[in-house]
C-alpha positions as CSV (number, residue, x, y, z in Angstrom):
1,X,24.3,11.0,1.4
2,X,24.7,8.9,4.6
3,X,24.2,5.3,4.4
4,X,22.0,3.5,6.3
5,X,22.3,0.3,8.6
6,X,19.9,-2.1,8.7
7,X,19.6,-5.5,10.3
8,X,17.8,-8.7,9.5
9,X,17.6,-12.1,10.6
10,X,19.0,-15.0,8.7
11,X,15.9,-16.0,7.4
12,X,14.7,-12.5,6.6
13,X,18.1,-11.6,4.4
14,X,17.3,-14.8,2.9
15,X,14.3,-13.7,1.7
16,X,15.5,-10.3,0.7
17,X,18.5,-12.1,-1.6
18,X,16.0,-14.1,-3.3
19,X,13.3,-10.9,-4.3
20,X,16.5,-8.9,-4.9
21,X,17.8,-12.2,-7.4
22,X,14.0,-12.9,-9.0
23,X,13.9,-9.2,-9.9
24,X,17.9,-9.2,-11.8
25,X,18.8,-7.0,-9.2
26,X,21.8,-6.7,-7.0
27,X,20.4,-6.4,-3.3
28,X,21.5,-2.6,-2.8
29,X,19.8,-1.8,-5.9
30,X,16.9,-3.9,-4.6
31,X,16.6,-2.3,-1.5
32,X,16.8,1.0,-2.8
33,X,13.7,0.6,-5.3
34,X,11.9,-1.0,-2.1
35,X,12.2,2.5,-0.4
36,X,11.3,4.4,-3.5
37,X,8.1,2.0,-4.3
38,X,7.0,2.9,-0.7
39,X,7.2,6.2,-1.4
40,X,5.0,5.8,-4.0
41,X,2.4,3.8,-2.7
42,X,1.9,5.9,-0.2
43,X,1.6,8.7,-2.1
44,X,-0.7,7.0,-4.5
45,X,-2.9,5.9,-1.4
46,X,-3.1,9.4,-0.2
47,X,-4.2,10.6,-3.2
48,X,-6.6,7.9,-3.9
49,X,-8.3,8.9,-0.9
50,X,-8.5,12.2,-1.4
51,X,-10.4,11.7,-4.7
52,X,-12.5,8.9,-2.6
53,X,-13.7,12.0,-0.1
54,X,-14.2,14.4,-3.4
55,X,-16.8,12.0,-5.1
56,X,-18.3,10.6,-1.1
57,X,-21.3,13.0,-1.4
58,X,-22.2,12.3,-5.1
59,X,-21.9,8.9,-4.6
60,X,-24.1,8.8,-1.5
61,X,-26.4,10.8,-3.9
62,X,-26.6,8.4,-6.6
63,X,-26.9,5.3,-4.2
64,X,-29.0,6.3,-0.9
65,X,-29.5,2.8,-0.3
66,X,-25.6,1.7,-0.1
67,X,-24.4,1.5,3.4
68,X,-20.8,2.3,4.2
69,X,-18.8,-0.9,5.3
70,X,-17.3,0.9,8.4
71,X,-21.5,1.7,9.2
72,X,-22.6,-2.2,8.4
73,X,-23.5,-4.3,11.0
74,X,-22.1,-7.5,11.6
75,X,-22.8,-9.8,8.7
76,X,-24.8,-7.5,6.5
77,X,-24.2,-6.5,2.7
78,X,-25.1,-3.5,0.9
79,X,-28.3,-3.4,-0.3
């Protein structure tokens, strides 16, 4: 597998050593889970959403009076 070359600034490599030193981890191995956690978030998002669209209609059902946040005005709540 190729490898890969990234850059960082002082400060940010800093910051990676100490995450890749407060997890016991060397910073290859560290970086590597970082890609691999990604991964997985995003596939957990994805499907989160998809079971968010599933249930959209019976939840509108059950609560006619809830209004979406991305349809809220400005300052208002849900009912």
């Amino acid at each position: 597998m190729p490898s890969l070359n990234v850059t960082f600034t002082e400060e940010e490599m800093e910051g990676v050593r100490a995450a890749a030193a407060a997890e016991g981890k060397s910073l290859k191995q560290y970086m590597h889970d970082l890609g691999v956690r990604e991964m997985q978030r995003k596939r957990f998002v994805a499907g989160a959403v998809s079971w968010a669209d599933r249930l959209r209609a019976e939840f509108d059902e059950a609560f006619p009076d809830e209004i979406p946040p991305s349809q809220r005005g400005e300052g208002v709540t849900a009912a």
